[in-house]
DOLOSE-158662 format. One record per residue (C-alpha): residue in one letter; residue number from 0; x, y, z. Coordinates in Angstrom, 3 decimals. Layout:
BEGIN
   residuo   num         c1         c2         c3
         A   NUM          X          Y          Z
...
END
This chain:
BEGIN
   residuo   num         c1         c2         c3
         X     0     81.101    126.568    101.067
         X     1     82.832    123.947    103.562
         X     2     84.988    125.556    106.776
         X     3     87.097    122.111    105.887
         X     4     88.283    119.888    102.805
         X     5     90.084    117.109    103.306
         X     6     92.186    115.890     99.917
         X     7     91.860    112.206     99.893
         X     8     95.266    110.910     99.363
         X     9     98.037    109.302    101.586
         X    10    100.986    110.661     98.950
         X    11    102.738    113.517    100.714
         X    12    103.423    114.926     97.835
         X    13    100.720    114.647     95.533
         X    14     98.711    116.475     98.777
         X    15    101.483    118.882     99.274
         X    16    100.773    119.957     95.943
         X    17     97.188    120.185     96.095
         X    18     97.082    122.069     98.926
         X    19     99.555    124.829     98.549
         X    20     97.496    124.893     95.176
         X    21     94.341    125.810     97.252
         X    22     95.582    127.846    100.028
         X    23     96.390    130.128     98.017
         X    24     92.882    130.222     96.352
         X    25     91.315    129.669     99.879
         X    26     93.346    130.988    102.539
         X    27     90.383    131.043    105.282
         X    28     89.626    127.017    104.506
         X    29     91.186    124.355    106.878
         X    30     92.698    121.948    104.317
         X    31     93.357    118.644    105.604
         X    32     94.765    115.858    104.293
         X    33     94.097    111.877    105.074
         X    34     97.225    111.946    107.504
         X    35     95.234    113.722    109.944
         X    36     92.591    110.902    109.652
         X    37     94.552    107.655    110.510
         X    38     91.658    105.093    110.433
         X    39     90.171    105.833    106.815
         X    40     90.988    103.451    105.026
         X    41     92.505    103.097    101.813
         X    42     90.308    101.567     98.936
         X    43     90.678     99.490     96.204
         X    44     91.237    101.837     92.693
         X    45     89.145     98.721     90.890
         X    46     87.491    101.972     87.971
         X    47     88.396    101.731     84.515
         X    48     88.622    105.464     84.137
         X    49     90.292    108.209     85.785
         X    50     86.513    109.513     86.839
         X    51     85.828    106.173     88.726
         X    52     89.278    105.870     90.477
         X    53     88.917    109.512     91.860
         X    54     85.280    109.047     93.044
         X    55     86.128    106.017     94.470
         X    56     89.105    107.617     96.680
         X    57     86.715    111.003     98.055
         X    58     83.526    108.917     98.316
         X    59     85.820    106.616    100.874
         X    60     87.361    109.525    102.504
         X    61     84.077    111.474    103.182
         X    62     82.266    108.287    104.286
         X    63     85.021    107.648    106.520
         X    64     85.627    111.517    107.540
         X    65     82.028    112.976    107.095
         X    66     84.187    115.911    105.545
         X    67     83.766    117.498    102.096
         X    68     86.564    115.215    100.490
         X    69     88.726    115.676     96.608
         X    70     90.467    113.162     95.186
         X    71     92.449    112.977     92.301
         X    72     93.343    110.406     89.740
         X    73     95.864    111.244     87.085
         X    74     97.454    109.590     84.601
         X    75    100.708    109.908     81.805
         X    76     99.014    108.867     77.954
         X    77    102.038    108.058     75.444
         X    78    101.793    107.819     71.823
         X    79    103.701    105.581     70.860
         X    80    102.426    103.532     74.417
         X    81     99.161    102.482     73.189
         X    82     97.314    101.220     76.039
         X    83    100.603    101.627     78.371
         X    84    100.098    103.763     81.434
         X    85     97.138    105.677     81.697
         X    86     94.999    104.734     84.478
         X    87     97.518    102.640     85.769
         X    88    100.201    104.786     85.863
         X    89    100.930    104.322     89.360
         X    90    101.080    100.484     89.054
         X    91    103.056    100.655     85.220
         X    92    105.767     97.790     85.651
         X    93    104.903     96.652     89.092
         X    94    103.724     99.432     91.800
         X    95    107.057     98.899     94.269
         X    96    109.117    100.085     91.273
         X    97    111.101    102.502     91.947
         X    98    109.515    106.172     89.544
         X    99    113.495    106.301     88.460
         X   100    113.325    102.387     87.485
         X   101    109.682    103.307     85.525
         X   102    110.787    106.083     83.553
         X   103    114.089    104.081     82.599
         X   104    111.643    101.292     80.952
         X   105    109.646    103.911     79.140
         X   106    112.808    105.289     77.800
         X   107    114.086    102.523     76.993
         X   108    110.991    101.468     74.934
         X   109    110.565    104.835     73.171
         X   110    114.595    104.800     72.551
         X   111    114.185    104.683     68.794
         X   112    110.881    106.357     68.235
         X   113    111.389    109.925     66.199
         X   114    110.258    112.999     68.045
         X   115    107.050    113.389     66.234
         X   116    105.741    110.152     67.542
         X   117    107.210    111.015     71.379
         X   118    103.540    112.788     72.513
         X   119    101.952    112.364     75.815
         X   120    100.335    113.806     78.139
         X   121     99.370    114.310     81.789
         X   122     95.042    113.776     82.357
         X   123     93.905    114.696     85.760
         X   124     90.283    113.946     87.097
         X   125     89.100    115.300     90.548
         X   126     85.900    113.973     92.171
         X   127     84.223    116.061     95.296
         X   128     82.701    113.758     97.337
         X   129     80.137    115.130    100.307
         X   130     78.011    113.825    102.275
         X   131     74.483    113.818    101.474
         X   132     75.025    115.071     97.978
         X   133     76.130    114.249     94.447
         X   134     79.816    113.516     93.681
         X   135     81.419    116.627     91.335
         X   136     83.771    116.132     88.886
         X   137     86.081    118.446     87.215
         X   138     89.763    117.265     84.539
         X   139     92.309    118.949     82.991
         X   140     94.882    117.695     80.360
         X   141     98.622    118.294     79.969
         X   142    100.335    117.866     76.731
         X   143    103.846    117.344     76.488
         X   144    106.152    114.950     74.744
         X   145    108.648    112.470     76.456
         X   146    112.003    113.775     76.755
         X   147    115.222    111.495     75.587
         X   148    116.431    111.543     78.913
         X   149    115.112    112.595     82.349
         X   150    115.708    116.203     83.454
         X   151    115.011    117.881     86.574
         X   152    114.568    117.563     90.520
         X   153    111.129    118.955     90.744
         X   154    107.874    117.372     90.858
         X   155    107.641    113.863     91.754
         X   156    106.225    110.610     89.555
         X   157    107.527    110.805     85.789
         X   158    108.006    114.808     85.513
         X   159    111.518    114.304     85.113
         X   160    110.426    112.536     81.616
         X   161    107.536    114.719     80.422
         X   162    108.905    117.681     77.770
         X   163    107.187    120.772     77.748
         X   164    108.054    122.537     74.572
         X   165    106.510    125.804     75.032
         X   166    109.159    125.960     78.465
         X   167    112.098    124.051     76.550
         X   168    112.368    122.229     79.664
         X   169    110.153    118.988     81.656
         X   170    107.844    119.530     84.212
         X   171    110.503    118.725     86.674
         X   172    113.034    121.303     85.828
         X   173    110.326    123.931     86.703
         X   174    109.749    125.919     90.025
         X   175    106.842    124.858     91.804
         X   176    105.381    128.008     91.142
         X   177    105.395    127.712     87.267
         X   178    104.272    123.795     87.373
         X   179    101.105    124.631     89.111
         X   180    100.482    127.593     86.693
         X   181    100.751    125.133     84.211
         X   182    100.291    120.824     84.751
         X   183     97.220    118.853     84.754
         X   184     96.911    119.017     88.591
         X   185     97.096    122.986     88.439
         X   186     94.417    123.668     86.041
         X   187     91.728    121.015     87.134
         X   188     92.342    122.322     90.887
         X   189     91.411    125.991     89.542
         X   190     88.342    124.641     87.689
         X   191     87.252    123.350     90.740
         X   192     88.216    126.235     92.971
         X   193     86.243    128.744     90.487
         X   194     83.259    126.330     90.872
         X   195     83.680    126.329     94.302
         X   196     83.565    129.987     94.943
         X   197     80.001    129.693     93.459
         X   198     78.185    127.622     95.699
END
């Protein structure tokens, strides 16, 4: 068991997540997050899978950090989207586009498609990277559907879109607290954290 983990990402939120995820799993580990490290640099995501992108991201950070390091890669799958999104999520109509501007286009595309044919979902691959040792890996999967119209100030990236019908509501009308009992990013950081409380 590390004294520190570093979470290989430069999005504020994305890390704020992930951390208050794991503090409260690990309250006696020193979480830090690539803002503290100000020279690692930021590599190229050039996998073809969720798996590849995230060891990619902690493989750089713990090279550059010598620190345990998780990264995460995470995706929204559509339906009716075949090949849309995915792995390139992030970069889905040009990756300066505004998330409001995104999820407008995606709307827009899906505008007559009937509700049965609206499912998606939220995939979520973590890789440990440390030094010396074999990269872990660990994924979750959020099902949903996409909402007719955004909904929500939670969250960040296209939860304003995503439907959860078990909640009636998307991912970001929920409290923090009940999206990380539930999303993608939730369940594949408690995987981890029970594997972690093995070694």
């Amino acid at each position: 068991m590390p004294t520190t983990l570093v979470i290989a990402t430069h999005n504020p939120k994305k890390a704020g997540e992930m951390v208050t995820i794991l503090n409260s799993q690990f309250p006696d580990l020193t979480i830090k997050t690539l803002a503290d490290y100000p020279d690692a640099p930021e590599p190229e995501e050039t996998g073809t899978t969720y798996a590849e992108n995230a060891a990619i991201k902690a493989e750089s950070a713990a090279q550059a950090t010598g620190e345990w390091c998780l990264a995460d890669d995470a995706g929204l799958e559509i339906d009716a989207l075949t090949g849309e999104l995915g792995i390139y999520s992030k970069r889905f109509a040009g990756e300066e586009t505004p998330f409001p501007e995104k999820m407008a286009i995606i709307l827009d595309h899906l505008k007559s498609t009937p509700e049965p044919q609206r499912g998606a979902r939220f995939n979520c691959h973590i890789a440990l990277a440390r030094p010396g040792l074999p990269t872990e890996h660990f994924s979750a999967i959020c099902p949903g559907r996409i909402a007719h119209s955004p909904s929500g100030n939670g969250g960040f990236g296209y939860d304003p879109i995503f439907w959860l019908p078990e909640m009636n509501c998307t991912m970001a009308d929920l409290t923090a607290e009940q999206k990380h009992a539930i999303s993608h990013r939730g369940q594949v950081l408690r995987a981890f954290a029970d594997w972690l409380k093995n070694q």
